[in-house]
C-alpha positions as CSV (number, residue, x, y, z in Angstrom):
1,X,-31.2,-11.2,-24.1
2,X,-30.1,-10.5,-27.8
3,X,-34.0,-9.0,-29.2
4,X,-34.3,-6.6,-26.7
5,X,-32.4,-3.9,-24.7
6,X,-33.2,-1.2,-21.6
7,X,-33.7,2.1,-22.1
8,X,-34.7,5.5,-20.7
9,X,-38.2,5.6,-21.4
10,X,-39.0,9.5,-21.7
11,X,-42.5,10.3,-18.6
12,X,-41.9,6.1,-17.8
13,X,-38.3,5.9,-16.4
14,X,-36.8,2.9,-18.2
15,X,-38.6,0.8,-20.5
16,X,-37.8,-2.3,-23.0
17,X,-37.4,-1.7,-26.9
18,X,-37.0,-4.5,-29.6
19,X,-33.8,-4.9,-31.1
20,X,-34.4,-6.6,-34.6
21,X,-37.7,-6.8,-36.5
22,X,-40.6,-8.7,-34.6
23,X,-43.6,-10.1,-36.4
24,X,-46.6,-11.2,-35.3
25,X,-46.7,-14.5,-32.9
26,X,-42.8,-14.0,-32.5
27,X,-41.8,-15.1,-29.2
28,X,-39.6,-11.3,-27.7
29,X,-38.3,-13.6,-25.2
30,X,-39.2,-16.1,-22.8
31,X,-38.2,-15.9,-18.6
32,X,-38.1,-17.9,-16.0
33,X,-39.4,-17.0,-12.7
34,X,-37.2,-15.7,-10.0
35,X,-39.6,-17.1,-7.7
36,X,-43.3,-18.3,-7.6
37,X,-45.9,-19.7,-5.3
38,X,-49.1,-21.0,-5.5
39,X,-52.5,-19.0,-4.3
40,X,-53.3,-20.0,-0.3
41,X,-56.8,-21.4,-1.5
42,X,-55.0,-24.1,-4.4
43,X,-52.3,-25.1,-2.2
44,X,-53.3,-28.7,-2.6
45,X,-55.2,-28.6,-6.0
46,X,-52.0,-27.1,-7.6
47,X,-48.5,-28.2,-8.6
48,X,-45.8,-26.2,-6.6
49,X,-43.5,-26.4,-9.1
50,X,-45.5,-26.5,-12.6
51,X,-48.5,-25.1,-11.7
52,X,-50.6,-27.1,-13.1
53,X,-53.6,-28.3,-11.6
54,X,-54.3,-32.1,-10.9
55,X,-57.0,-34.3,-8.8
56,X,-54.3,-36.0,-7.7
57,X,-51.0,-34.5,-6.0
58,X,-48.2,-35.6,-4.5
59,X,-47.9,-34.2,-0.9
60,X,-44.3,-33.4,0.3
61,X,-43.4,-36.1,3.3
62,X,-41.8,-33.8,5.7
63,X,-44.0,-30.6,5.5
64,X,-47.2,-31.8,4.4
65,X,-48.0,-28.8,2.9
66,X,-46.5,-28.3,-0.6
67,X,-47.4,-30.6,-3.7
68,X,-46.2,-32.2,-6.7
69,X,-47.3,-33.9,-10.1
70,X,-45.3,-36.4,-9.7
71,X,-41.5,-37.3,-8.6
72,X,-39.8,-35.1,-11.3
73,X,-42.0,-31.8,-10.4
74,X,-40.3,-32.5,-6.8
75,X,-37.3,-33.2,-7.4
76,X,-37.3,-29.5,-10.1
77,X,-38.4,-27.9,-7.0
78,X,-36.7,-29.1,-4.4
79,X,-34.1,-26.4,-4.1
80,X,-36.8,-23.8,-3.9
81,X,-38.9,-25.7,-1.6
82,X,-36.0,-27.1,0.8
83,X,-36.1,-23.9,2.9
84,X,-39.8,-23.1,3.2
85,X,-40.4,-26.8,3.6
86,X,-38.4,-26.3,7.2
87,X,-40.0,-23.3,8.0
88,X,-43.4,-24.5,7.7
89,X,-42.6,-27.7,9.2
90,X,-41.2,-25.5,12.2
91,X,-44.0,-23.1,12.2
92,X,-46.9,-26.0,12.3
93,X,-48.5,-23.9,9.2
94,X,-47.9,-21.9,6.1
95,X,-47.9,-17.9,6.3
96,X,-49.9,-16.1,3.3
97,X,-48.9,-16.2,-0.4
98,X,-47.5,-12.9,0.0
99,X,-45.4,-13.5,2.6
100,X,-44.2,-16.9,1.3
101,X,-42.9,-15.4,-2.1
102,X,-41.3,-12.8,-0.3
103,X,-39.5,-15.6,1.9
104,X,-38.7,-17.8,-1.5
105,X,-37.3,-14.6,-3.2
106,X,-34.8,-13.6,0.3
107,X,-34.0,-17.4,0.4
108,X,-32.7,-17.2,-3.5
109,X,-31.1,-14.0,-2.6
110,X,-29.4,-15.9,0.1
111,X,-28.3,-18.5,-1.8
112,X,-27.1,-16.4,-5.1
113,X,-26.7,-12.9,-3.8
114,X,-28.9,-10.0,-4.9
115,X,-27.0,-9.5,-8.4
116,X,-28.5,-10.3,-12.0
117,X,-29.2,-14.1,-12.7
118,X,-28.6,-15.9,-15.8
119,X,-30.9,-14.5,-19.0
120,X,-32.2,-11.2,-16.9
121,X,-31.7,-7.6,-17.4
122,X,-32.1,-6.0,-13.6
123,X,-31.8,-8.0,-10.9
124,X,-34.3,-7.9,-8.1
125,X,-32.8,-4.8,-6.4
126,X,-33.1,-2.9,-9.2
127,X,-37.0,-3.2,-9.5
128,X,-39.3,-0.4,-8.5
129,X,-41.7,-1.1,-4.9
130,X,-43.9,2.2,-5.0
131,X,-43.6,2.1,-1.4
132,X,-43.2,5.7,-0.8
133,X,-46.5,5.7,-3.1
134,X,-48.8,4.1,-0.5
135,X,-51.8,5.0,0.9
136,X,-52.9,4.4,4.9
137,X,-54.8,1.2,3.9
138,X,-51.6,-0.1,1.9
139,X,-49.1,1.2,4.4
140,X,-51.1,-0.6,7.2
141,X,-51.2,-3.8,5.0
142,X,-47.7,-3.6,4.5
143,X,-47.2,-2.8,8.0
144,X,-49.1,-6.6,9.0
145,X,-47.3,-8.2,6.4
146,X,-43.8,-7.3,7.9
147,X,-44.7,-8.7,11.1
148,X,-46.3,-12.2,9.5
149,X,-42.8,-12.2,7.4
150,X,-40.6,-12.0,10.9
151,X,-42.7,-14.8,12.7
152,X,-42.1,-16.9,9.8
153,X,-38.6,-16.1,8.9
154,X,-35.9,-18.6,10.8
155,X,-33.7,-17.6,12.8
156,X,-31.2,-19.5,11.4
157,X,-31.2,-17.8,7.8
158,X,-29.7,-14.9,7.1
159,X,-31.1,-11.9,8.2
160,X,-32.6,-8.8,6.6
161,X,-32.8,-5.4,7.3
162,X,-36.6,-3.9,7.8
163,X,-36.4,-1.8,5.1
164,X,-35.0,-4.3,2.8
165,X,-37.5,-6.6,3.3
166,X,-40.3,-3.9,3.0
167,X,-38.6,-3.0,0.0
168,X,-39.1,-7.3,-1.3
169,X,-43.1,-6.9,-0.1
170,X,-43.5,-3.6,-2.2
171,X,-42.5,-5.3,-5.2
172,X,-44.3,-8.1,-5.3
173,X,-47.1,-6.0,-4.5
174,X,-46.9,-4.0,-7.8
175,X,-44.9,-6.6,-9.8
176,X,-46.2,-9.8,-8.8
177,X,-47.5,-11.7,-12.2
178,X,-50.3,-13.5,-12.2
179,X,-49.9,-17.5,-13.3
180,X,-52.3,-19.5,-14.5
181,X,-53.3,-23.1,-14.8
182,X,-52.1,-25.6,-18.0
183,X,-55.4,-24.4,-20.0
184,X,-55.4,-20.9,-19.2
185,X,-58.4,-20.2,-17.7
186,X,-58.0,-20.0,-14.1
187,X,-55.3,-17.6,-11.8
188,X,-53.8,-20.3,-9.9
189,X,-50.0,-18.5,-8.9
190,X,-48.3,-15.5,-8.6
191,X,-44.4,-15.0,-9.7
192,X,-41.6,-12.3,-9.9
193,X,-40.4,-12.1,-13.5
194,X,-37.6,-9.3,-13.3
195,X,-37.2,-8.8,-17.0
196,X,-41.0,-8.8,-17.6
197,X,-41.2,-5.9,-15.2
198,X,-39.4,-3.5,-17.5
199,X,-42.0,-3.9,-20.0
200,X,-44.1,-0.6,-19.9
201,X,-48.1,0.0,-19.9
202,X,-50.1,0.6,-23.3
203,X,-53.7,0.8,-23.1
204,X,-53.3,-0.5,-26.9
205,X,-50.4,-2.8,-26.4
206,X,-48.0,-4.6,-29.3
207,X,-47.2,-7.5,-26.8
208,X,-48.7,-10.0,-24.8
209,X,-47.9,-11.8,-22.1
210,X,-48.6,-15.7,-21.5
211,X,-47.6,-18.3,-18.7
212,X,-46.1,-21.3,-20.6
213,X,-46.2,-24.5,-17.3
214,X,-43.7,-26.3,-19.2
215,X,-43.7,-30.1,-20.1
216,X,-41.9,-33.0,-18.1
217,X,-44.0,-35.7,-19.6
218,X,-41.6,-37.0,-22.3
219,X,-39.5,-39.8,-21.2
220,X,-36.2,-38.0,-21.9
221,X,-35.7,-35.2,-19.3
222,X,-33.7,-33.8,-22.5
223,X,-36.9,-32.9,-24.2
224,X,-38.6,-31.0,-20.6
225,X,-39.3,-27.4,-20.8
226,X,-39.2,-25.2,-17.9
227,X,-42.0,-22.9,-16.3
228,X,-42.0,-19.5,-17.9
229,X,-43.6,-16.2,-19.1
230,X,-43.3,-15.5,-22.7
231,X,-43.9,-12.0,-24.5
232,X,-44.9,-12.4,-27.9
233,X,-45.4,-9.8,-30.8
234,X,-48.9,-9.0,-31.1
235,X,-48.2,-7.5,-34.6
236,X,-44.8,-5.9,-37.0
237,X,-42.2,-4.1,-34.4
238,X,-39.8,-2.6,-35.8
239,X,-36.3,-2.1,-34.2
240,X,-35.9,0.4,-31.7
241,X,-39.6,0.5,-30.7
242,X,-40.9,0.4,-27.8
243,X,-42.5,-2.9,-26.7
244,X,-45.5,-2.7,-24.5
245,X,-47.9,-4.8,-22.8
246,X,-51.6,-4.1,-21.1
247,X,-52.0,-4.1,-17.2
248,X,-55.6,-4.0,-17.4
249,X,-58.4,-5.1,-19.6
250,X,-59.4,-2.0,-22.3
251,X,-62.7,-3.0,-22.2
252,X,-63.2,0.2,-19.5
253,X,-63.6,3.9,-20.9
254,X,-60.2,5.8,-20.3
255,X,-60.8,7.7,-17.1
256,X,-61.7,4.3,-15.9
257,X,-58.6,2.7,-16.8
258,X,-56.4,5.5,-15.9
259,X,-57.7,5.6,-12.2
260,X,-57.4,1.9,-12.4
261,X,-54.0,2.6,-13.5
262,X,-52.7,5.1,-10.8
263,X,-54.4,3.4,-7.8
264,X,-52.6,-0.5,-8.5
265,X,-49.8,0.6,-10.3
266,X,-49.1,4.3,-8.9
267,X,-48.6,6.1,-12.4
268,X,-50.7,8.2,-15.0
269,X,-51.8,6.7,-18.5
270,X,-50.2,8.7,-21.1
271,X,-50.8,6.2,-23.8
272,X,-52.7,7.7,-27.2
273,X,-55.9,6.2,-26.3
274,X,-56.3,7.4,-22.9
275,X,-54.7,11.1,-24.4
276,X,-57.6,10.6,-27.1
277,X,-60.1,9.2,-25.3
278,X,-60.2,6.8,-28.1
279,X,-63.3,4.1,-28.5
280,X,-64.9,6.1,-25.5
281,X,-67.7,7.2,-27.5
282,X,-68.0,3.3,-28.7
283,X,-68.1,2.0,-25.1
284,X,-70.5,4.6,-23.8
285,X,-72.9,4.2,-27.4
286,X,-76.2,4.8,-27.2
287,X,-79.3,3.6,-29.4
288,X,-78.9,4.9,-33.2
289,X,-82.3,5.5,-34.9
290,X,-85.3,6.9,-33.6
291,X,-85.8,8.9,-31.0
292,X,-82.3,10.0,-29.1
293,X,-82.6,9.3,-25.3
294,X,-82.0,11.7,-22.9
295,X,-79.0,12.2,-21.0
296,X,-81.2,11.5,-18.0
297,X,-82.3,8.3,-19.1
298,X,-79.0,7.1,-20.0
299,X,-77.5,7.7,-16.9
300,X,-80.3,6.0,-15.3
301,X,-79.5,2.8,-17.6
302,X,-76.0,3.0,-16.4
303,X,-76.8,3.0,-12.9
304,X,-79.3,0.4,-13.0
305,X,-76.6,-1.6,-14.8
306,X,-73.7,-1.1,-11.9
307,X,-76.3,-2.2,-9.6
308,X,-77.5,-5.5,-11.7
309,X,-73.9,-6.4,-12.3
310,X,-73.3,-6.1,-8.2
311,X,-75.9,-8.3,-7.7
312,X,-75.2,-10.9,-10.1
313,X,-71.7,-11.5,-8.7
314,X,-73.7,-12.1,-5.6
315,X,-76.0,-14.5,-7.0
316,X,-72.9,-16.2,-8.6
317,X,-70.7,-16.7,-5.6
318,X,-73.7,-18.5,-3.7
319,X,-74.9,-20.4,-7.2
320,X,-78.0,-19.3,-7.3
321,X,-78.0,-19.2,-11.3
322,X,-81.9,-19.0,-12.1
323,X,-81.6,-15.9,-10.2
324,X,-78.4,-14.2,-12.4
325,X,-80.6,-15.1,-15.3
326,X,-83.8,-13.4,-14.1
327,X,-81.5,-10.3,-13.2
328,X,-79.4,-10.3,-16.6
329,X,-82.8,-10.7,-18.4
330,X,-84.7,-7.7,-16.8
331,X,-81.3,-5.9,-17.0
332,X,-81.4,-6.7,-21.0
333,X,-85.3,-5.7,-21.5
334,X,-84.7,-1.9,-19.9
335,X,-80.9,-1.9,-21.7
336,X,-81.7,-2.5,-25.2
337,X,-84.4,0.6,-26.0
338,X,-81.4,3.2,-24.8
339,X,-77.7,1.5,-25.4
340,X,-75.8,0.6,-27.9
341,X,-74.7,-2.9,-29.3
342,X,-71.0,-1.8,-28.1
343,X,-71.7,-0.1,-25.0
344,X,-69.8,-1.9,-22.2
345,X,-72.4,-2.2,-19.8
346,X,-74.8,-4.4,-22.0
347,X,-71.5,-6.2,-23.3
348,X,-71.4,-7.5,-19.7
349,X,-74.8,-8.6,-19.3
350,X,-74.4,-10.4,-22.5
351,X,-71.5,-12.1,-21.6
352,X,-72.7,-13.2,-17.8
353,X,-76.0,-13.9,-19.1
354,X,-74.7,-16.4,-22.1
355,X,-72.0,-18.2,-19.6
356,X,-74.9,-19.1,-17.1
357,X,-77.3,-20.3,-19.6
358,X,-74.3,-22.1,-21.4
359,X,-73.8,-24.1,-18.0
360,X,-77.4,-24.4,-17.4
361,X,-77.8,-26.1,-20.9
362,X,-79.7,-23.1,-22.5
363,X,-77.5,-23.4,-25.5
364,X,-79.9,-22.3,-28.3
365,X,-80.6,-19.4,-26.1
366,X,-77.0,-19.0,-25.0
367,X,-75.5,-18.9,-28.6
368,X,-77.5,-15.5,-29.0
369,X,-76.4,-13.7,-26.9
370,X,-72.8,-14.7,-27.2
371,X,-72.6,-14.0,-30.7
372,X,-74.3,-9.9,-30.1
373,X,-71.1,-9.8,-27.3
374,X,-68.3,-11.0,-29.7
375,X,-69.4,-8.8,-32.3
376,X,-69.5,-6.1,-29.8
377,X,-66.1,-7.3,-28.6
378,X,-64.8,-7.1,-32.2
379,X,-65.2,-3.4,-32.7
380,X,-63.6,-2.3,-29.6
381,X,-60.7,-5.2,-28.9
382,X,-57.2,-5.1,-30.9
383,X,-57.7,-7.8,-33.4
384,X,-55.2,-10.1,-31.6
385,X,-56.2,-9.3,-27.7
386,X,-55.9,-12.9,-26.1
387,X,-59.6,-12.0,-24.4
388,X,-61.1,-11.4,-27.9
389,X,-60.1,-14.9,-29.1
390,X,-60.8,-16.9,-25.6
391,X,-64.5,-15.0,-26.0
392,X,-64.7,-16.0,-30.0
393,X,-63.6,-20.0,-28.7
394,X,-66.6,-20.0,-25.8
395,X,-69.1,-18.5,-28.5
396,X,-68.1,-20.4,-30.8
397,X,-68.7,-23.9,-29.2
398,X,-71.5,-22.5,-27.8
399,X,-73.0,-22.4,-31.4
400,X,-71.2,-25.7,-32.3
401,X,-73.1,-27.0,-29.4
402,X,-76.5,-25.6,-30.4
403,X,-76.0,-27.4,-33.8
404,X,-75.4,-23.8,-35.8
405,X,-72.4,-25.5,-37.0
406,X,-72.0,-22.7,-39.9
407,X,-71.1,-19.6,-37.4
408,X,-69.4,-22.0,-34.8
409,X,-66.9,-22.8,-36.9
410,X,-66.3,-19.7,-38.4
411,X,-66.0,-18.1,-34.6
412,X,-63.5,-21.0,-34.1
413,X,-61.3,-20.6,-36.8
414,X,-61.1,-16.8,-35.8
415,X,-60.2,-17.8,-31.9
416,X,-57.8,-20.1,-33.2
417,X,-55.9,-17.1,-35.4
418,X,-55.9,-15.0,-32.7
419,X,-54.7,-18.0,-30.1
420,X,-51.8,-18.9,-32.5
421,X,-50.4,-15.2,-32.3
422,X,-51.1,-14.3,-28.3
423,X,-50.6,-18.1,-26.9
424,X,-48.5,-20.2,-29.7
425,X,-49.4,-23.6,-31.7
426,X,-47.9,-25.4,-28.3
427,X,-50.2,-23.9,-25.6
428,X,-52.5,-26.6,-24.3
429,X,-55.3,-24.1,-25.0
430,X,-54.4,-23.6,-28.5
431,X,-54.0,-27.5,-29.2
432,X,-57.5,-28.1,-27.6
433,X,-59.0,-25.4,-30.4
434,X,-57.6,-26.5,-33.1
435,X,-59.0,-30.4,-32.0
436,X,-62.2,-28.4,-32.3
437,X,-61.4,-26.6,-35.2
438,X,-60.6,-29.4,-37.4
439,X,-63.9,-31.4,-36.2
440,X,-66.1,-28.8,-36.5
441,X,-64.8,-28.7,-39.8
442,X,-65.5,-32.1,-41.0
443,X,-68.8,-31.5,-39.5
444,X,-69.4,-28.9,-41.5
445,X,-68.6,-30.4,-44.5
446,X,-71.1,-33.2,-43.8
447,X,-73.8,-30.2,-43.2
448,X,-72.9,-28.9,-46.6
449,X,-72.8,-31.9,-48.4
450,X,-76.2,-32.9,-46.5
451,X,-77.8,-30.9,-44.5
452,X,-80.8,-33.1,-43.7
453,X,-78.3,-36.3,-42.6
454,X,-76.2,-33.9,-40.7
455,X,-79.0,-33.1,-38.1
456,X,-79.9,-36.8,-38.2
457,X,-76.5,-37.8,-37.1
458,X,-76.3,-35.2,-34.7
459,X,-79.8,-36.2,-33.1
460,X,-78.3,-39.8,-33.2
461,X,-75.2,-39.0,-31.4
462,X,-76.7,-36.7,-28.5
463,X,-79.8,-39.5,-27.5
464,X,-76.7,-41.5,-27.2
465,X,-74.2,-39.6,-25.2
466,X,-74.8,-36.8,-22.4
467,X,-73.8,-33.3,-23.5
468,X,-70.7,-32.2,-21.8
469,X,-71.5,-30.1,-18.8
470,X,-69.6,-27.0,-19.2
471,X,-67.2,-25.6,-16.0
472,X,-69.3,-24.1,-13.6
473,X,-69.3,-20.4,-14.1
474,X,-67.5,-18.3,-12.1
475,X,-67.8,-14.5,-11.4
476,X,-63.4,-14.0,-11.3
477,X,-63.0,-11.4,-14.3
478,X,-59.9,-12.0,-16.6
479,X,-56.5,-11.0,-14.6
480,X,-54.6,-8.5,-15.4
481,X,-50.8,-8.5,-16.1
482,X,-49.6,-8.3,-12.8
483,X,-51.2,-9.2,-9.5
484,X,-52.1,-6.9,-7.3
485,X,-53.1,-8.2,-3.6
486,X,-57.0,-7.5,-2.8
């Protein structure tokens, strides 16, 4: 890799650092996974080799367990899948996602040897397993997994040592990278991307990370791409500096984030805004004007938010969406007297209670509260933090949707800036908003030019077509960086 190089990272061990300038949007460089398998719940909803999802697949013959897009996905994928389609067929069923990446990453070693591959700075023996950092809970996990990895292992493939193999399983248990679907929006995979893992933690990163699934659709396999991560530039790097990416969302006070921090990834948070406490106070605001609350009743707040937000993700995961509404909207009526607009806890009620009533076709309502949470969002996010401009793109349909054409479009064009630096002008996502960017546009040139025939034509157009049902919301938070096994 020519932009970047290793280096001895002083409290971090080894780290990446640019090479040349870097502006924002600047593809760093782009990998290729070492090796990559789909979540045990989307085993048939997902491509094995793309990882894209699809309603229809097409199911490999001989195991019946892997799936494709289409004859060109299996035929990519073959030489990962030739082993593990054996082994599975043997077995009569598939072992865990763990295990099977574990399995696809020996079976390259196998095939290759354990040394560097083609474009990669450390090969996979290189990379740190924080084994000897494991607690009793991990250690027993790791413990089960070993055993599930042996049953499923052939006899007839090389064999590893036990500590080698724990060694493979420690790895992808703090390295494993989250992969999502074409649009984004849903964790769908999880990969080893040894290059990726030299990358070092900033709570206040200048790089982000995004899963490009490639393109086999043109008719020429000469124009495909292939699968891979790509770091971009979130902003000017200079050469020599170190480049950095997030592990866990910053919308958490420090402390937070720092035991977050040590307990996935086994390491403490040194970073200037941890070391500052920086945006704390923002995070944690109370009320301005009036009469102060009391420390008391703050706390008391806080509390009864923890327990609100518990019980929505209950509500949510058995769909009982009337109910997360009742319970955001009591949460809101006791919140709003003591916090303040960017305090974190009534940034999540805003944001769960504007989703459901988004889905439940509450837009007017729903386009509200969404707007108080990206302005929240906006004075506590970096400017180009891929979660600011996916939350900017929701509201701003949402207001779109309500017929508030004015602000929709202006949150659109401000996801879309954002989008082109942290995903590209190529990413399916990005493509889709800027489809939305440029109608909302002409739309709102119509509501300038008349206002009064605008909402006449709008009227027109929804007695005559069913408003698009929004994807049914779900209670998953954004993933982090890496994957780390529940």
């Amino acid at each position: 890799m020519e932009t970047v190089e290793l280096f001895s990272s002083e409290g971090k061990g080894r780290g990446l650092k640019a090479v040349k300038e870097q502006w924002a949007g600047d593809v760093i460089f782009a990998e290729r996974a070492y090796a990559a398998v789909v979540f045990d719940s989307l085993t048939h909803l997902v491509c094995h080799t793309c990882f894209k999802r699809h309603e229809k697949l097409h199911r490999c013959g001989q195991c019946k367990f892997a799936h494709y897009c289409d004859r060109t996905c299996q035929k990519d994928g073959w030489a990962n899948h030739k082993s593990e389609c054996s082994a599975v067929k043997k077995q009569g069923k598939a072992p865990n996602e763990n295990i099977r990446l574990a399995a696809q990453i020996l079976w390259r070693i196998e095939r290759e040897g354990g040394g560097l591959t083609e474009g990669s700075l450390v090969s996979i023996d290189e990379l740190q397993n924080h084994v000897e950092h494991f607690g009793e809970e991990e250690k027993k996990e790791l413990r089960l997994d070993l055993e599930s990895f042996l049953e499923f292992w052939p006899a007839n493939s090389k064999q590893f040592g036990m500590q080698y193999i724990s060694h493979i399983l420690g790895v992808i248990n703090c390295n494993g990278f989250t992969l999502s679907d074409q649009r984004g929006l849903q964790a769908v995979g999880v990969g080893i991307f040894p290059s990726l893992c030299m990358v070092n933690h900033d709570c206040w990163p200048n790089c982000s990370v995004i899963f490009n699934n490639g393109n086999h659709e043109a008719v020429r396999s000469l124009f495909h791409t292939q699968m891979r991560i790509e770091l971009r530039a979130l902003g000017k790097i200079s050469p020599g500096e170190e480049l950095t990416v997030s592990y866990v969302d910053f919308l958490n006070v420090s402390e937070d984030r720092r035991q977050q921090l040590k307990k996935q990834y086994h390491f403490d948070c040194t970073c200037q805004h941890c070391q500052k406490g920086t945006k704390d106070d923002l995070m944690l605001a109370v009320k301005e004007g009036g009469e102060k609350p009391s420390q008391e009743r703050v706390k008391e707040i806080i509390q009864f938010s923890k327990d609100t937000l518990e019980k929505t993700d209950k509500a949510r995961s058995e769909g009982v969406y009337h109910e997360v509404v009742k319970l955001c909207r009591d949460c809101l009526e006791k919140q709003e007297p003591v916090l303040g607009d960017t305090n974190i806890y009534l940034l999540r009620i805003l944001s769960i209670l504007s989703e459901v009533l988004s889905y439940l076709q509450h837009i007017n309502e729903a386009a509200g509260y969404s707007k108080r949470m990206v302005e929240g969002y906006m004075k506590l996010y970096h400017p180009n933090n891929a979660q600011l401009g996916m939350a900017l793109m929701r509201a701003g349909v949402t207001h779109w949707h309500a017929g508030l054409i004015e602000v929709g479009h202006e949150m659109l064009c401000k996801a879309y800036a954002i989008l082109l630096v942290t995903h590209g002008p190529s990413h399916p996502i990005t493509k889709d908003l800027e489809a939305m960017r440029v109608q909302s546009e002409m739309e709102l040139r119509m509501f300038q030019q008349n206002e009064f025939l605008y909402y006449k034509m709008r009227e027109a157009a929804l007695q005559n077509q069913k408003i698009q049902v929004l994807p049914e919301p779900t209670k998953e938070v954004p993933p982090g960086i890496f994957q780390k096994k529940p």
